[in-house]
N, C-alpha and C positions, 0 to 999 in steps of 0.2 A: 464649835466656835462660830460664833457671828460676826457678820461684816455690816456696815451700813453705809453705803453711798453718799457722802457727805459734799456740793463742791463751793468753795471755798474762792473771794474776789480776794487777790493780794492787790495792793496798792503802795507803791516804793515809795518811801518819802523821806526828805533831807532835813538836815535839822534846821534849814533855814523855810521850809515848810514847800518846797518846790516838789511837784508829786509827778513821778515818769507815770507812763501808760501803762494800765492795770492789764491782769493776766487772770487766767482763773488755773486752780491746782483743786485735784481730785482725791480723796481720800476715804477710806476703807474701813478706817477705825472705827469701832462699835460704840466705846467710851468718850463724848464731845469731846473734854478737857484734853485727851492724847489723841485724838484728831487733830485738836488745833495744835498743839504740841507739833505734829507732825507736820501738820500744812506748812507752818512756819520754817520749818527744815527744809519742807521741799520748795518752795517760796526763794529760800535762799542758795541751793543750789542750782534751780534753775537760772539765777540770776548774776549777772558781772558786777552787778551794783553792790552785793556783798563783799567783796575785796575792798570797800573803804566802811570807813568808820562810820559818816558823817549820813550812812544811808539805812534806815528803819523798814522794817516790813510789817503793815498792817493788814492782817486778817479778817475778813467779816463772810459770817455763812451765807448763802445765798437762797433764794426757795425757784431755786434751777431745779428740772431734772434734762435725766439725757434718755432720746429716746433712740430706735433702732439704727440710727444712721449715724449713733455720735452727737446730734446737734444738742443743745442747750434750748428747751422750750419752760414758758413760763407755767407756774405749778398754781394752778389755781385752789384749790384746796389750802 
């Protein structure tokens, strides 16, 4: 089985279009479409904002990678 390092900018947003501060969430899945499937899970559990209705998780992939220390550098390629 294959993995693919995917990460993933969530952005919380309300239906009246007020957006909290963005996060990034990390994902493994090989398949995009059950990657984002997944991001959006983990999006929402790491978040209080999902206990109301009124609050949306937007997903967009990023061209991050992560290099030996954890950080987030940009992927020129």
């Amino acid at each position: 089985m294959e993995n693919k390092l995917r990460i993933w900018r969530v952005v919380p947003t309300s239906k009246t279009g007020v957006q909290a501060p963005s996060y990034f969430v990390e994902t493994t899945e090989y398949v995009r479409e059950k990657a984002e499937k997944v991001a959006i899970k983990m999006a929402k559990e790491k978040s209080a904002l999902s206990n109301y209705d009124s609050w949306n998780f937007r997903v967009s992939k990023i061209e991050k990678r992560k290099d030996e220390f954890g950080r987030y550098i940009s992927y020129h390629q």
